[in-house]
Structures are given as structure tokens and as C-alpha cells.
C-alpha positions in Angstrom: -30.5 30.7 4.4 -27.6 29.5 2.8 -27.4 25.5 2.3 -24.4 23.6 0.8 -24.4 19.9 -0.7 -21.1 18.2 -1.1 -21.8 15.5 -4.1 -18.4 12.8 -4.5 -18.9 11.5 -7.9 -16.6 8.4 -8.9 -14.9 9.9 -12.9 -12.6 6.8 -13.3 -9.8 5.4 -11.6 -7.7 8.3 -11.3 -9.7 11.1 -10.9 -12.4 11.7 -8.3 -14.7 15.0 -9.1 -16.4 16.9 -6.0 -19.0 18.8 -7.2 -20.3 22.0 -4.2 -24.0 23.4 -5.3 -25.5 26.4 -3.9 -29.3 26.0 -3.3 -29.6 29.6 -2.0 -31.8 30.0 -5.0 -34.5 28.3 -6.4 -32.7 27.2 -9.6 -29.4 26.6 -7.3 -26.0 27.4 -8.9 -22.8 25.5 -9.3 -20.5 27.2 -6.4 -16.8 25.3 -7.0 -15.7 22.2 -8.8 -12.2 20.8 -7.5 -10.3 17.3 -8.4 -9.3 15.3 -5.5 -6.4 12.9 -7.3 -6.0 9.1 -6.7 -2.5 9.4 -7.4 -1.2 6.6 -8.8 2.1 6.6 -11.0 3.9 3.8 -12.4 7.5 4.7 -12.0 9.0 1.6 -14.1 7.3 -1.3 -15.7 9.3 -5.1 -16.7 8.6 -4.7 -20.6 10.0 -8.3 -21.2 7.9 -9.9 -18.3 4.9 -10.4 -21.0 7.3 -11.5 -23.3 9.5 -14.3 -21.5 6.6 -15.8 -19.0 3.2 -16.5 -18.8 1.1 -14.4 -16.3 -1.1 -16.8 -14.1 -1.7 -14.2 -11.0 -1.1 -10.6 -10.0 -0.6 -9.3 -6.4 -0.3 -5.8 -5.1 2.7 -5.9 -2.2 4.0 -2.9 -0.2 7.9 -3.0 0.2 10.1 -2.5 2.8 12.7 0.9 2.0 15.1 3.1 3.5 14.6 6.7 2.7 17.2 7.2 0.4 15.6 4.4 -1.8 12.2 6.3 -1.3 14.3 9.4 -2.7 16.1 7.5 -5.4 12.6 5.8 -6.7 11.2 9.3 -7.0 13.8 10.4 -9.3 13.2 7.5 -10.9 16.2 5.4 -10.6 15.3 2.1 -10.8 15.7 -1.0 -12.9 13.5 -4.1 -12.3 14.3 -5.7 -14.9 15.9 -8.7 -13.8 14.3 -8.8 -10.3 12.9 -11.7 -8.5 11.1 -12.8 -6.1 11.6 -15.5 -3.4 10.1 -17.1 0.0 12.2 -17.3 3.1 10.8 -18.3 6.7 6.7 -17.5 5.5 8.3 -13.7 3.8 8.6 -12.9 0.5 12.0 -10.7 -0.1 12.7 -9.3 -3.7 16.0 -9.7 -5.3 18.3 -8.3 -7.6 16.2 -5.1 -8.1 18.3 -2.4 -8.8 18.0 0.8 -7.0 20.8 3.6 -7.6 22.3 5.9 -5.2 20.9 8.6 -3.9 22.9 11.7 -5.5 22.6 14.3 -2.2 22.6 11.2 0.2 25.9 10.6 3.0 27.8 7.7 4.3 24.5 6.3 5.1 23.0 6.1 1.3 21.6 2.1 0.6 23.1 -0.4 -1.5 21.5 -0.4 -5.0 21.4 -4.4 -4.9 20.1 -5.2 -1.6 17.3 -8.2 -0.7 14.4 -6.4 -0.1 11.5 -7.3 2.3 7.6 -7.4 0.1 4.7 -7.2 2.5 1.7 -9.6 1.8 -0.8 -10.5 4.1 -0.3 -14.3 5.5 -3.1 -16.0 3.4 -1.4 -14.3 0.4 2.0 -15.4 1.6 0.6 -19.2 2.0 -0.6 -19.4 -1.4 2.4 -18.0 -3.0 3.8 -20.6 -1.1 2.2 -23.1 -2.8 2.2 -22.6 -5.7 6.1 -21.9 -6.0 6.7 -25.1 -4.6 5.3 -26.7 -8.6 8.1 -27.3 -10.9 8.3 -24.3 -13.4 6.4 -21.6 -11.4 8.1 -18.1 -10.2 7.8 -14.7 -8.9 8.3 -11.1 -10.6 7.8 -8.0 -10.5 5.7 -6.6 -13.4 5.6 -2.7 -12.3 6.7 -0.2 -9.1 4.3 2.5 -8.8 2.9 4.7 -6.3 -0.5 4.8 -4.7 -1.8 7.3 -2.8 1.8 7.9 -1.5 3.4 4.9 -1.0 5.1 2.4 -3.2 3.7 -0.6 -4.5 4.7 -3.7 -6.5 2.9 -5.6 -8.6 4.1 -9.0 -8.3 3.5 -11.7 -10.8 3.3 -15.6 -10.5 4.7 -16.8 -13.5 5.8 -19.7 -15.3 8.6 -19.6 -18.3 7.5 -19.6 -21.8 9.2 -22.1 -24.6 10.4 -20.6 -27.6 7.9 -22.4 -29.2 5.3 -19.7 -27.3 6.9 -17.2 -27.9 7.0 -17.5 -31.8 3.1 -17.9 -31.7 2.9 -14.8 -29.8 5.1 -13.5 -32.3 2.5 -14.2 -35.0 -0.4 -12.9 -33.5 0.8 -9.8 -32.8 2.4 -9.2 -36.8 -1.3 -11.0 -37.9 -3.0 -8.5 -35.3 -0.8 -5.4 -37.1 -2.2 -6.4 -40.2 -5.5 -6.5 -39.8 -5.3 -3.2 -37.9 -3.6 -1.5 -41.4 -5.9 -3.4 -43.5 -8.9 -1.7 -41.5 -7.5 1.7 -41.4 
């Protein structure tokens, strides 16, 4: 009598590890091991977000696309670099977020500067609200990625740094450096 136990075992994040066992014997033997992937690749990341603003909250959107887009984001042409974010009606849209034209597309291929719808969940959407409506405060993106097949954002609620900030973030990093060297 042949009997089979499935174990799931959680690796990390990315990785989930099925483990099959044989107990056919008394000792029981390891039959298969296999890797069921949580894909999740970030496609393109805003470098000088953590730079120019101050990150107060992060929220995981889904985003509105047409399939060239979908096809253009795979090959990885995309800039969201100077991309915002902004309410209109209760919806958050994302602007100025570049996404280039689809090489084997036809008359039908996107425009690479179009508004873009995000998808939230109302509660989300209220809070944003909210807290956009304080002087100072804004919306970015910080990354696109995919997740378990479809694309994400991560959007950020941000306010501006000074220059004063940004000097002192200067510092700690070239003081951080050095203490790194000084240990190695």
C-alpha cells in the first residue's frame, strides 16, 4: 500500500518548496521535490523617489492597461520616473508615466503618455483622499512589478524634502560608508 503526503513548506517570499514523501517503507523516502514560484519581478523602480520626498505610506494598486502596454511593460519599456499620481471623482489616475510603443503592434498601439486608471479599494481611495487634501502631501509611484501575473504599483504618499533634508541624508550615508570601510 502505497501512501503519499504532500508537505507545502513556506522558504521565503519568493519561493514556495513542495516536498512529496513516500511512506511505502518503514524509513519512507523522499519521492520529488519541485518549486512552485511566487513570481514577483520588479520591472522598474523611481531611484530618486527616496531621494526628493519623504515616504509616509505605501499602497499596492492594480492598473488599468491595454494589451499593447501589458506587451510593452514586459519588454520592459517603461519610465516612471516622473509619474504622478492624482484623485478625480473618488479614482486615482496616474500621470505622465511613460510607456513606449509596442514594436510589432498596428494602428491600434497606446499612447506612451496616457492618464492611466490605478485600482484601490474605496476605504483606500478615501484616505488617500484625505490626506492629499494637506498642504505639501502627494502621490508616486515607487516601483511596477509583477505579481503572480499581473502588474502592480507601489504607490507612495509623499511629501517634498527641503534641501536642507536632503544634505543630512547626504551625510549619513558618506558617515554610514565610512564606518562600513573602517570595519572592513
Amino acid at each position: 500500500m502505497d501512501i503519499q503526503v504532500k508537505g507545502i513548506f513556506e522558504i521565503d517570499l519568493a519561493l514556495t518548496l513542495t516536498i512529496c514523501y513516500d511512506f511505502s517503507s518503514i524509513f519512507g523516502y523522499l519521492t520529488s521535490i519541485y518549486y512552485l514560484p511566487h513570481s514577483m519581478e520588479i520591472i522598474t523602480k523611481n531611484r530618486k523617489a527616496h531621494f526628493q520626498y519623504e515616504i509616509l505610506e505605501k499602497f499596492e494598486t492594480g492598473i488599468v492597461l491595454m494589451g499593447t502596454e501589458v506587451k510593452s511593460i514586459r519588454n520592459k519599456d517603461v519610465s516612471i520616473n516622473e509619474s504622478f499620481a492624482h484623485t478625480d471623482h473618488g479614482e486615482v489616475f496616474i500621470h505622465e508615466m511613460h510607456i513606449g510603443h509596442y514594436k510589432q503592434g498596428n494602428r491600434q498601439n497606446h499612447e506612451p503618455k496616457r492618464v492611466r486608471k490605478l485600482l484601490l479599494h474605496k476605504r483606500e481611495i478615501n484616505k488617500i483622499i484625505g490626506k492629499v487634501k494637506q498642504k505639501g502631501y502627494t502621490m508616486i509611484p515607487l516601483s511596477l512589478y509583477f505579481k503572480e501575473g499581473h502588474i502592480k504599483v507601489e504607490l507612495a504618499l509623499v511629501r517634498g524634502k527641503t534641501t536642507i533634508d536632503k544634505r543630512e541624508d547626504i551625510k549619513k550615508r558618506t558617515i554610514e560608508r565610512e564606518i562600513q570601510r573602517a570595519v572592513r
